[in-house]
N, C-alpha and C positions, 0 to 999 in steps of 0.2 A: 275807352272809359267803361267800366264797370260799374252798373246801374240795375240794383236789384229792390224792387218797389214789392214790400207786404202790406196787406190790408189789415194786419195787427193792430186792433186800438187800444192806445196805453192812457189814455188821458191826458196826457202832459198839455200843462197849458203854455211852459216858454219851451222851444225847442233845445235838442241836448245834442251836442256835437262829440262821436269821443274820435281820437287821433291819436296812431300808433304809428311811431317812426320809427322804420327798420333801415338795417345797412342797404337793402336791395328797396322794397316798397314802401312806401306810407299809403297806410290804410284806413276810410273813412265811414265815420256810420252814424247818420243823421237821423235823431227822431223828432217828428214834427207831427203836429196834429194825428199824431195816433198811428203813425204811418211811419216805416223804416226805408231809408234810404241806403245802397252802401255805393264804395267809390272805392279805388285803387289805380294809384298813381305812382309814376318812379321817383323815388327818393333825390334828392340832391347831396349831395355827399360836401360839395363845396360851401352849400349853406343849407343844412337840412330845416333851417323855416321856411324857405322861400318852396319848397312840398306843400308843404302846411296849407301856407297862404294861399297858393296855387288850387290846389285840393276843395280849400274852402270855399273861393269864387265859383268852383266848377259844380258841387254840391249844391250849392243853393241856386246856382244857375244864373249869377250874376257876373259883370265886370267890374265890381267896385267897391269897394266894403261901404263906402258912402250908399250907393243906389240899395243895400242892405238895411240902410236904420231900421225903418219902420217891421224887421223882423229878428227880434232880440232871439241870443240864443245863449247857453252856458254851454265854455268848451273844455272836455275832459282831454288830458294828455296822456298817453305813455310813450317812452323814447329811451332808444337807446345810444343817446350821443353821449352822454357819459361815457355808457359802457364802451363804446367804440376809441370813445379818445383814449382812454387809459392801455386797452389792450392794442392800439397801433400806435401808441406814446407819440402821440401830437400833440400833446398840452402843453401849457402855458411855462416861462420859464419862471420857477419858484426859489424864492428867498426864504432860507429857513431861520428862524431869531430863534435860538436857545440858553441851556446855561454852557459858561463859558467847561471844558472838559466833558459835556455829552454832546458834541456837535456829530457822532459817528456811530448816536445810538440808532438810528436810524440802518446806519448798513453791518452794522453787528448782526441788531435783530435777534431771533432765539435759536436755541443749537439743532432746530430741526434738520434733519437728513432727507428732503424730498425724493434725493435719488441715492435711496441708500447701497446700491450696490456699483453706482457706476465710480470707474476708477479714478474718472476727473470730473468732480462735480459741477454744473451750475447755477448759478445763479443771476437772474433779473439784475441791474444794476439799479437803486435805488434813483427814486424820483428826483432827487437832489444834489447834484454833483458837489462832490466835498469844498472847492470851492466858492461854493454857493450856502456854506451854511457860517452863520454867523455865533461865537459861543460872546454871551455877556455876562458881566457882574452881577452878583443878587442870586439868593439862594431862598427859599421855603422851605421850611422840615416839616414829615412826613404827619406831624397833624396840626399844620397850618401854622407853626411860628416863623418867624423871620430870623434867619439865622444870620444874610447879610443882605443888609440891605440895596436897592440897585444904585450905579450911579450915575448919578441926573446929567455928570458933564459927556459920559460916552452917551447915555441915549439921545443927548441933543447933536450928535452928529450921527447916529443909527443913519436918520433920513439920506441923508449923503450918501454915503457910503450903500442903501440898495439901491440908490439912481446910479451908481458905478458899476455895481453889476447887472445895470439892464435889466432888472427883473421886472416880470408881469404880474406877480402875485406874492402874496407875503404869506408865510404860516410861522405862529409863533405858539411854540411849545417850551414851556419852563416845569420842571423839576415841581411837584406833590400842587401844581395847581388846582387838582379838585380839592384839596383839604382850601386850600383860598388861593382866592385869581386874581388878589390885588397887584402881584405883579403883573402878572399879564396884560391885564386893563391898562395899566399905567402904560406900558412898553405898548399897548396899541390906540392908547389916545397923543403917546405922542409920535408915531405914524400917521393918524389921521390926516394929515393934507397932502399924503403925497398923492394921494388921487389911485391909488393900485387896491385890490380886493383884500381884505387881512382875513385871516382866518384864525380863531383865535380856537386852542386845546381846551380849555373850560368851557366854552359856549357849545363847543360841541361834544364833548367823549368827556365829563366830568367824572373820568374815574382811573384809580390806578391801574399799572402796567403803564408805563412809559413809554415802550417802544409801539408797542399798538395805538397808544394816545397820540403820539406823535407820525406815524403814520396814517391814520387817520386825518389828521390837521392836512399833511402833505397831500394827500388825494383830493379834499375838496379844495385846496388852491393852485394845484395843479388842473384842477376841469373847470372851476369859476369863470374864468375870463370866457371860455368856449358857452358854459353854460348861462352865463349873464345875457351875454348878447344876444343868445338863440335864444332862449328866454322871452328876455326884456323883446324882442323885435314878433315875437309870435302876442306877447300882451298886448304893446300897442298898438297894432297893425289886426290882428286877424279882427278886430271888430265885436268882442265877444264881450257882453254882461258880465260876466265872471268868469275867471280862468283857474282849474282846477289841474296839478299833476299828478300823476301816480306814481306812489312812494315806494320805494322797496320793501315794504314790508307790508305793503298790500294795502296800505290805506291813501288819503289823497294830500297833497300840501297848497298850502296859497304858492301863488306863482313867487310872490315876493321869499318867503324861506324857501321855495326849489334855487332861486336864482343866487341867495345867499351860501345857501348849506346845499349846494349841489352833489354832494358823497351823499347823499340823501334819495341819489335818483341813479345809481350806477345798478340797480336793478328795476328799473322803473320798468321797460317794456316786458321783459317775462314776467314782473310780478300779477300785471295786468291777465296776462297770459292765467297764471295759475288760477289768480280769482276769477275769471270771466269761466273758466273748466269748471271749476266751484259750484259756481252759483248754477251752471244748464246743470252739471248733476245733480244739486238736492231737487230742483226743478222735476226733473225726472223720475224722481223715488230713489236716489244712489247716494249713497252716503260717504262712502270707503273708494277712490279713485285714485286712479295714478294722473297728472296732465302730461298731455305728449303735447308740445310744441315746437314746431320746427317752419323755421325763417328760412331766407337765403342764406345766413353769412352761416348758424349754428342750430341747434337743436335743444331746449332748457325743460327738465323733466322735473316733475315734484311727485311726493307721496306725502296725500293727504288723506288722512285716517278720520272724515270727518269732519275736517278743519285745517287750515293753513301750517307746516309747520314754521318755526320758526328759529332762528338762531344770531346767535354776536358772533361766534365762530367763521370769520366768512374773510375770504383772501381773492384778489379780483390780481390780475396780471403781475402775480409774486407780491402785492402788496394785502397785508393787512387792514380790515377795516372794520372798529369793533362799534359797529350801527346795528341794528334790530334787521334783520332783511329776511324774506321767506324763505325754506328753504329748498334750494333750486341747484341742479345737479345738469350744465352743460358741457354740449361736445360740441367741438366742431366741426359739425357735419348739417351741410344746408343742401336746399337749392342750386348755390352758384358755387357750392365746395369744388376748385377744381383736382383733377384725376389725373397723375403723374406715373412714370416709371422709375422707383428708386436705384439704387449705384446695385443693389440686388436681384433685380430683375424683377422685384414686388410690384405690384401694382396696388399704389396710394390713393385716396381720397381726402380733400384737406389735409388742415385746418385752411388753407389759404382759399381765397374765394374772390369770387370776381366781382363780386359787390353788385351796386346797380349801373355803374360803368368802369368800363364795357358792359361788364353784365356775359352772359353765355353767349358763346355762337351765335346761336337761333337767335339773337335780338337784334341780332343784322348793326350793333351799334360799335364794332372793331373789336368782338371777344374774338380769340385766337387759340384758346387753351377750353378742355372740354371739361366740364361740367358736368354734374349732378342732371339736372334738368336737361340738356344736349341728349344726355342719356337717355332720357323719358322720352324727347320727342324722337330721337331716330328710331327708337323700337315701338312709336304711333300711342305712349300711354297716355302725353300732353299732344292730343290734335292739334296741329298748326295753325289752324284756322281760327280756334278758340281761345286766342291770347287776349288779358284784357276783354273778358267777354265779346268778345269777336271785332274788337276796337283796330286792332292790330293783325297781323300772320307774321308766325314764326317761319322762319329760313331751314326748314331741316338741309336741305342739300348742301349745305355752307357747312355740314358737321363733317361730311365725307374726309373728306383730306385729312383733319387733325384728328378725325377718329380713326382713319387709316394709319398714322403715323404709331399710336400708342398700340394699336393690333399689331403692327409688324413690328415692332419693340416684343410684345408679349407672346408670337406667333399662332393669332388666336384671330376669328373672324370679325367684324364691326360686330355683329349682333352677339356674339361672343363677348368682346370688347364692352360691348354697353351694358350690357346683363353685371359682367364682373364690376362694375363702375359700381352700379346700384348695389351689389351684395356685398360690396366693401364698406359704400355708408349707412346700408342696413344692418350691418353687423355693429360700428361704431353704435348707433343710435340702440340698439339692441341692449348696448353695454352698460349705457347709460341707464337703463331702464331696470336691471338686475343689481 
């Protein structure tokens, strides 16, 4: 455990908790009576609140959130479970409600060429497998008339027919709904009891372009159900006065719309990341900064002139998602990025990564494949001794063998081997920064 005690007095009269959940660590920093606390714990990847929670007890130095009453605190969040579900496509299965003839606006999409010169292009496979999207009756024109109206006998068996396809979530996008959402309302009040998250295209992306409106809808109900629960289980549970997230676009949300409108949070932890660079630079007399942050799983860079930029332009794992979010330029290159030999004889760095389990070598907890950080310790730049503020010791000798393997692949020495590790994800990171 990592326990870093400042005699900083800030005045604060209830204490403020903020918690930032990464693929690899969650990270804590308590101020209380004028006094900063920090904490760093590993992640759980299978329930990343039970970190949280975990974190929390250990921070205040308690077993109980109960034995806590009598010291209220407000807890600020950033996390990147959103972002994690979408780019390793674990989310929920989603049922898409449309008009009947645009159920494939979704994998059309627009005529962008991301890979314009390769011979065989491709492309992400969209959030909704075709048979999983629903086309219906009823039409709006493009400024808000009724061209045909829905019909009441199919939407009273709509309900039926998504308990057949198993689904976990609903997203219902219909044709010029920001001109008016009376269909859509109607088509999601009569869902209402099946008991699943609905995500409705007007409540959230009230505006034209269709295919972005509609992917957008798909991504907060693809990450709902993940983020409700994680959510919902860190409000009830961690004990906290007030619960506040941090929004991708740099501001904070009630836990109640993170848990609703969760495409709301798929920049939640680097946004944190750029305002917290923000705010020590004007602190400092700096105005014009770049932020460098770099995790285990990636590394998320901003240039800010001043101030936050900002953009609707913003596309997260091949999906579009036209939300207000800062804006933030990632690679994937962390910590736990592991370091391969390609079918070329190249020696690679990421994007894949060992997370926080395994996690690297050195954590002695079953990593097998060398790492960013392996890299560090075998060449003595992470001391073994000083893991976890001295909580822990790293395993360097546990690197020998798999970093022998990638040396006699490249026929270059360990310390060779480890050096090129580093200057492969320092070039990535580099790239990102230019």
């Amino acid at each position: 455990m990592n326990e870093t005690m400042s005699s900083e007095h800030q005045g604060a009269s209830t204490a403020l908790l903020a918690v930032d959940t990464g693929g690899t660590f969650t990270d804590l920093v308590l101020l209380r009576e004028g006094q900063i606390r920090t904490l760093k714990v590993s992640s759980t990847p299978e329930d990343p609140s039970q970190a949280v929670l975990d974190g929390i007890l250990k921070i205040f130095g308690i077993t109980d959130v109960a034995s806590g009453k009598d010291d209220p605190f407000t807890l600020l969040h950033g996390s990147t479970v959103a972002t994690n579900t979408l780019l390793e496509r674990r989310g929920a299965k989603v049922l898409l409600v449309t008009n009947r003839g645009f159920e494939d606006v979704i994998e059309i999409g627009r005529q962008n060429r991301p890979q314009l010169y390769a011979l065989v292009g491709h492309r992400l496979p969209p959030l909704v497998m075709r048979d999983d999207r629903v086309g219906i009756s009823g039409r709006i024109g493009p400024q808000g008339e009724e061209i045909e109206p829905l019909d009441l006998e199919e939407l009273a068996t709509l309900a039926l027919r998504i308990k057949e396809h198993n689904a976990e979530a609903v997203a219902i996008s219909l044709l010029h709904s920001y001109a008016n959402d009376a269909h859509e309302q109607i088509v999601a009040e009569a869902l209402g009891d099946i008991g699943l998250p609905l995500s409705v295209s007007a409540d959230l992306v009230p505006e034209f372009r269709e295919y972005e409106r509609t992917s957008t809808t798909v991504v907060n109900a693809y990450v709902a159900p993940i983020m409700s629960n994680y959510l919902g289980r860190i409000s009830k549970e961690a004990g906290a006065t007030r619960v506040r997230i941090m929004g991708s676009n740099g501001g904070v949300l009630p836990v109640e719309r993170a848990r609703k409108e969760p495409v709301h949070t798929v920049l939640s932890g680097p946004a944190g990341g750029v305002m917290g660079a923000l705010t020590w630079a004007e602190r400092s007399g700096r105005e014009q900064i770049i932020s460098f942050d770099m995790g285990g799983t990636s590394t998320d860079v901003s240039l800010c002139p001043g101030h936050p930029l900002r953009t609707r332009e913003f596309e997260i794992a091949g999906q579009p998602t036209a939300i207000p979010v800062l804006d933030i330029h990632t690679v994937g290159a962390g910590g736990g990025s592991l370091a391969r030999v390609d079918a070329g004889g190249a020696l690679r760095v990421g994007p894949q990564s060992a997370g926080a389990e395994p996690g690297p070598i050195c954590y002695g907890r079953g990593g097998s494949r060398v790492t960013v950080t392996d890299a560090h310790v075998w060449l003595g730049r992470l001391p073994a001794s000083a893991f976890l503020g001295g909580s822990e010791t790293l395993d360097r000798d546990a690197i020998r063998d798999p970093l022998g393997v990638l040396a006699a692949a490249l026929g270059a020495s360990l310390e060779e081997t480890a050096e090129g590790i580093l200057a492969v994800a320092d070039t990535a990171m580099e790239r990102a920064l230019r």
